[in-house]
N, C-alpha and C positions, 0 to 999 in steps of 0.2 A: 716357220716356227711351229712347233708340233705344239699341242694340247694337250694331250698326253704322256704318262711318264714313261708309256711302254714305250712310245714313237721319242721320247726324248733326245738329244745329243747328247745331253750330259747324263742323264740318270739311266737311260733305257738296259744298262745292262745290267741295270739292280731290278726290273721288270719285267726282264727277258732276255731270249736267247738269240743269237742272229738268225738259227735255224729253226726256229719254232714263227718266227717272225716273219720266212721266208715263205714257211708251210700255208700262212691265214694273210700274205699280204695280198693284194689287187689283185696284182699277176699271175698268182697262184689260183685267188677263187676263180677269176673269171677261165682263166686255162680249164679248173676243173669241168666249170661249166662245159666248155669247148667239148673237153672229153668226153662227155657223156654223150651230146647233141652225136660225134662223130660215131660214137661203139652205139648207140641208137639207130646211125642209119646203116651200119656194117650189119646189124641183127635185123635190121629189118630187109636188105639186099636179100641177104640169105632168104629170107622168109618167100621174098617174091612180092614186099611190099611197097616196095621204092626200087628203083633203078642199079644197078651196080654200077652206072658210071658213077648216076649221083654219089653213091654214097663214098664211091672213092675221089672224087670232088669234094666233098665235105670234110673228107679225113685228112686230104690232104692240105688243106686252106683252115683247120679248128685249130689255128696255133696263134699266141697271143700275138707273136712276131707281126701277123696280116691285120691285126686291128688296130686301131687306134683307142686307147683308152679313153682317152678328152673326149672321144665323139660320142664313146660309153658312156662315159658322166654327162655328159651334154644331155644324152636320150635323158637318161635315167631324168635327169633334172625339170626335162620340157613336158615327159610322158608318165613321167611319176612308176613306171615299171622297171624292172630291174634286171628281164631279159630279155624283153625284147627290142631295145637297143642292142644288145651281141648280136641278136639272132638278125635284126639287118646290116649289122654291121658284116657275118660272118656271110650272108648273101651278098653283100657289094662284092666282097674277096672271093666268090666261087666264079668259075667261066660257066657259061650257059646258060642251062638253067634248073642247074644243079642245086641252088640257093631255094627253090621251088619246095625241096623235098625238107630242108631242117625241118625240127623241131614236129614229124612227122605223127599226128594221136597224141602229143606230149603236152603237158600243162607245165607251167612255170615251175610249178612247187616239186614236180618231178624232177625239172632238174638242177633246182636250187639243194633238194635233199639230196640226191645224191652225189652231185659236186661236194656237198660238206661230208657226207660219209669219204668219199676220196681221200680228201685234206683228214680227217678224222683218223685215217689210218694211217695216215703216214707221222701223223701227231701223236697218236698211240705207240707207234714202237719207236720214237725217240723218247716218250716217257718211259715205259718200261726200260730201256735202254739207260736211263737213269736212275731207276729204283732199283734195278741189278748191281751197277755201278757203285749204289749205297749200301747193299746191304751187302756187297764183297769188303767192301772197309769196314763195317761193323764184324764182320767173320774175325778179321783180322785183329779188330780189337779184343772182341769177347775172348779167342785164343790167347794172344798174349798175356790179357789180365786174368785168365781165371781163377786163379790164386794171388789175386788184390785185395786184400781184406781192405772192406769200408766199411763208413756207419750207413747201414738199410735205414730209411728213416719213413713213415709215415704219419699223415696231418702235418707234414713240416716239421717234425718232432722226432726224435731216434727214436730206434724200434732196437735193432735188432743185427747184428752183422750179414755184412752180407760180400760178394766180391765183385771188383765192377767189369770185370767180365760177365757175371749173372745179370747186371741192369743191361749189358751191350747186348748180350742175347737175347733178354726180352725184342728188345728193337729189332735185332735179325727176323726172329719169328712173325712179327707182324709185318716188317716187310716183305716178307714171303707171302704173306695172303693176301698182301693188295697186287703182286706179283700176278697169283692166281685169280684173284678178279680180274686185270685184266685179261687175261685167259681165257676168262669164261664170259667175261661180257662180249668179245666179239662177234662168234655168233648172234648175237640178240641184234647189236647194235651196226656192222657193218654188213648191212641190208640194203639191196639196188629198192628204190623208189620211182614205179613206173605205172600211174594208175588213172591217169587222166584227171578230169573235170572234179569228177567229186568220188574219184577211189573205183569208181565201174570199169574203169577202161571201157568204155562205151565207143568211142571211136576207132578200135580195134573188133571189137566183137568178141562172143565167145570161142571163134572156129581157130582164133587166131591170139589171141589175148596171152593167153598164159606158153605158148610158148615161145612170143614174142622176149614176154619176163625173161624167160631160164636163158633165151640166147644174150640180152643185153647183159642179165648177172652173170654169164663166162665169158664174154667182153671184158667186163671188169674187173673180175673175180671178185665177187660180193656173191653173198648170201640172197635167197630168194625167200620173200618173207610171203605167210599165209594167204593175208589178205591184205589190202592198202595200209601204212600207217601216215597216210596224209593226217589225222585228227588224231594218232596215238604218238604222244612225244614221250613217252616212259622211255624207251632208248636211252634219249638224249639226257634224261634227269638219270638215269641209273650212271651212263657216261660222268655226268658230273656230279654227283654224288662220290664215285670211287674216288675221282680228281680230288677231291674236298675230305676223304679217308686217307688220301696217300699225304695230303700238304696238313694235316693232322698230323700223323707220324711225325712227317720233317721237321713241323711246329715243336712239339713234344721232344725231340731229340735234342733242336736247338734249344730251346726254351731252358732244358735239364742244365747244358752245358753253361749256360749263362747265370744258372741258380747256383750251380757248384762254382761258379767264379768268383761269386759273393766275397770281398775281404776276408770276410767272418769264417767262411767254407776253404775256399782257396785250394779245392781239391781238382780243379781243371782249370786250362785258360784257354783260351782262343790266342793263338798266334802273333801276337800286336807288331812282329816287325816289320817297318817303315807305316804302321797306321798312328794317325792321330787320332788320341781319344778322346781332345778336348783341346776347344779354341782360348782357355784360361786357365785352365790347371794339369800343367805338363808331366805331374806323374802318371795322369788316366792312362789307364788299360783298358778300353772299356771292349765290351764283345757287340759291337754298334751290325756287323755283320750279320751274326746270329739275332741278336732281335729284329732284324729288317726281316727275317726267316718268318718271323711270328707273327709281324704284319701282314705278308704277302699270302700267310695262309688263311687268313680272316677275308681276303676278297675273296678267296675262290670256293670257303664254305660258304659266303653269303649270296656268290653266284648262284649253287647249287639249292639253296633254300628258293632261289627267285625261280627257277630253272622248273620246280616241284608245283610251282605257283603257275608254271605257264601249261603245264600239261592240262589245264582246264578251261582247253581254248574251247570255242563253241561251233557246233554244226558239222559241218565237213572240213572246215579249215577257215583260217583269216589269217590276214597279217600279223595281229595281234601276238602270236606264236613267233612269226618270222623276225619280225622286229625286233623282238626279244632273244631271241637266238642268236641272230648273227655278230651279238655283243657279246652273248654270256659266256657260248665254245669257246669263239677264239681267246677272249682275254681269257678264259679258266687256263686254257693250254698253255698261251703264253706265259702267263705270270706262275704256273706249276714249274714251268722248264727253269723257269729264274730261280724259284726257291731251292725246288733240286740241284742246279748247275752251279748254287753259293753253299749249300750242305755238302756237296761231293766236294768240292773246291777248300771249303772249312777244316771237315771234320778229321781227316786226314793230318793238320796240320795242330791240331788240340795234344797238348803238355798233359799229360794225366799226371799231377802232384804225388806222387807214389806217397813222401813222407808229409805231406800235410794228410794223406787219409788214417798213417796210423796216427798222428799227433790227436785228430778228431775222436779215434776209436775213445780213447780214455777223454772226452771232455767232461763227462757225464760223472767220472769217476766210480765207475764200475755198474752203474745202474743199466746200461747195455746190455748188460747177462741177468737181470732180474729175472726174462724167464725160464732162463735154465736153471738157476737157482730153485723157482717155485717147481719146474717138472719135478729135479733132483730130489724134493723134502716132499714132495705127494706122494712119490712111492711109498713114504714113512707115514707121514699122516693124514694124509686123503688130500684130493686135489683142491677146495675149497678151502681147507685150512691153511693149506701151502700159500693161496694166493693172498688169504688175510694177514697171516705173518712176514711176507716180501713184500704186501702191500707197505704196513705200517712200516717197517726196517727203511724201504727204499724213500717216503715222504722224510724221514727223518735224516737220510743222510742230503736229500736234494736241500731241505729246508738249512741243515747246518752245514751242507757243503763240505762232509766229509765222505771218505770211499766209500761205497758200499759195503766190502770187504771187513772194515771197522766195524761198521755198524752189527754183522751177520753173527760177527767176532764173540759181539759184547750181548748176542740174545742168546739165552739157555734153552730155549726151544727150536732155535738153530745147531745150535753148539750138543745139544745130544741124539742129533743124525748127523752130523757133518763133522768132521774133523779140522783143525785150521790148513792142511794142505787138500785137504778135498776143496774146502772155501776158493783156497788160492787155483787152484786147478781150473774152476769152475768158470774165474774172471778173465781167459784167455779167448780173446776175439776170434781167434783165427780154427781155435779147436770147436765153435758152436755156427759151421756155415752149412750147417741140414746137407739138403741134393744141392746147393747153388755150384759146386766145380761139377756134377755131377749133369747136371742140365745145361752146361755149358756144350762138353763134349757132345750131348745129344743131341742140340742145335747145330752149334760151330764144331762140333771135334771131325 
């Protein structure tokens, strides 16, 4: 029976993904581990530090296949350590006395960080691989609708027309820059961690220390960072901070489509075929998908606040930090790939209401163009005076619920700049959309 709802049978694929699950399960970390112990003793053969049989004994035996996991958790449980259970386990599984050489100058935490740098990478380009995957359907929508007149609305309240291709591009374009974060955070963040005891590499020496590093980091192809960051976990929080910038977006995108689904709105839906939207009232449509989107992105900024909280571990290192990490990564990873992998799955499948957005344009009855109205008569009477005269007209017609267009009709200080077809001219949605086709093309076109 699982505990969680990533590990669930029923719900896990509202949590996650099979393959981000594969990436941060047992088998994975502890292989990562494997890997490193093994490209550890390859760099260090080479060096003249360890044996070449040894370390092709080690390389050849660091596979999860030769272990037993139970005897893993067994260690882990009797010895309260977390590698060196593998590291005898991976010494029963060598011939000789090849097992002699693991874990050769290496401190635990060396290669607990860099097993998660491993898994880290390979969890990074299935994310990225997903926010590409989102923001080619967003291309495709902002294209299509560039010229979909909608109501632009700001505080919840109509503002102003706009086209919902200009809202889908917004999205494109910020998908693009968490695109380029992560870009730019890998050098930072997938860095080999090889420093010993307390970051000196002291068991290596200076004669031998740092090119011990460069040869392990093209082992693995990772980054060779400065100096230790056994005690510097900015990495890891800038890592999950971006995580927690990208399930924002996704939030935000879903979040949108579910407010435009609104009865009242009804200018988008979510897909409802074969979904139930209600165990008692059989008309629900409801977008139960998309808000689960919005949930899912609330754990993984709240990971990323905790994550900010651990970068203040003390000294040279403690658990403290590890403990806290080896919860925070994985499930951010996880439960990111869920959000992503039900938005890709979604949003592709969303009805854009073409004619519930013009029925919306006029609900206002014509107050939507008020500021084109006020631009249009400041040429004539200066811009302050403009906004006092649209001001009073527009309360008057929302209070009586008559057109705007009436009202502009029936003011003489209207009526000698404007004409009644300039008036009419003026209240057309589709002729007052500034750059929005215009920024459409220059994202998406």
């Amino acid at each position: 029976m699982a505990t969680s709802l990533i590990d669930s049978r029923i719900f896990r694929d509202s949590y996650g993904t099979d393959e981000m699950r594969r990436i941060w399960d047992d088998e994975s970390t502890v292989q990562s581990w494997l890997d490193v112990e093994a490209a550890l003793a390859r760099a260090q053969a080479r060096l003249g530090l360890v044996p070449e049989a040894a370390a092709q004994e080690i390389s050849a035996k660091a596979k999860i296949e030769n272990l037993h996991l139970d005897e893993v958790r067994e260690g882990y449980v009797r010895t309260g350590h977390p590698i060196m259970p593998m590291i005898r386990a991976l010494q029963r599984a060598c011939e000789t006395s090849a097992g002699e050489y693991i874990h050769w100058g290496a401190t635990t935490q060396d290669i607990m960080d860099t097993g998660c740098i491993l898994q880290t990478r390979s969890a990074l380009e299935a994310i990225e691989r997903s926010v590409r995957a989102l923001e080619q359907t967003c291309v495709g929508l902002a294209r299509l609708h560039k010229m979909t007149v909608m109501v632009g609305r700001t505080h919840g309240q109509h503002a102003v027309p706009i086209t919902f291709g200009y809202k889908v591009a917004v999205w494109v374009e910020e998908l693009r820059r968490h695109i380029a974060r992560l870009t730019q955070l890998r050098p930072r963040v997938l860095a080999v961690e090889f420093s010993g005891a307390a970051g000196t590499l002291a068991t290596i020496g200076p004669e031998m220390g740092f090119a011990l590093q460069q040869e392990l980091a093209r082992e693995l192809d990772l980054g060779v960072p400065s100096i230790s960051w056994h005690s510097a976990r900015d990495g890891f929080a800038e890592l999950l901070s971006v995580l927690g910038m990208i399930m924002g977006t996704v939030a935000k995108i879903a979040n949108e489509v579910v407010t435009l689904q609104r009865t009242e709105i009804a200018e988008l839906e979510q897909d409802a075929t074969g979904r139930i939207g209600s165990s008692t009232m059989p008309h629900k449509r409801n977008p139960m998908q998309l808000e689960h989107v919005v949930a899912l992105a609330r754990f993984v900024r709240s990971n990323a606040d905790v994550m900010l909280e651990v970068m203040s571990g003390e000294h040279e290192r403690d658990w403290r930090t590890w403990g806290s990490e080896m919860k925070l990564i994985s499930e951010s990873f996880v439960i990111s790939a869920a959000g992503l992998a039900i938005l890709n799955s979604e949003l592709p499948r969303v009805k854009v209401r073409v004619d519930n957005m013009k029925r919306n344009l006029d609900t206002l009855h014509g107050l939507l163009l008020s500021e084109r109205v006020m631009m249009r008569l400041a040429g004539a009477v200066g811009r302050q005076t403009a906004h006092e005269i649209v001001y009073e007209d527009s309360m008057e017609a929302f209070e009586e619920a008559r057109p705007l267009k009436k009202v502009l009709e029936e003011d003489s200080r209207v009526t000698e700049v404007l004409s009644s077809q300039e008036i009419e001219d003026l209240m057309d949605p589709a002729s007052y959309l500034g750059l929005a086709p215009l920024y459409v093309d220059r994202v998406a076109g």
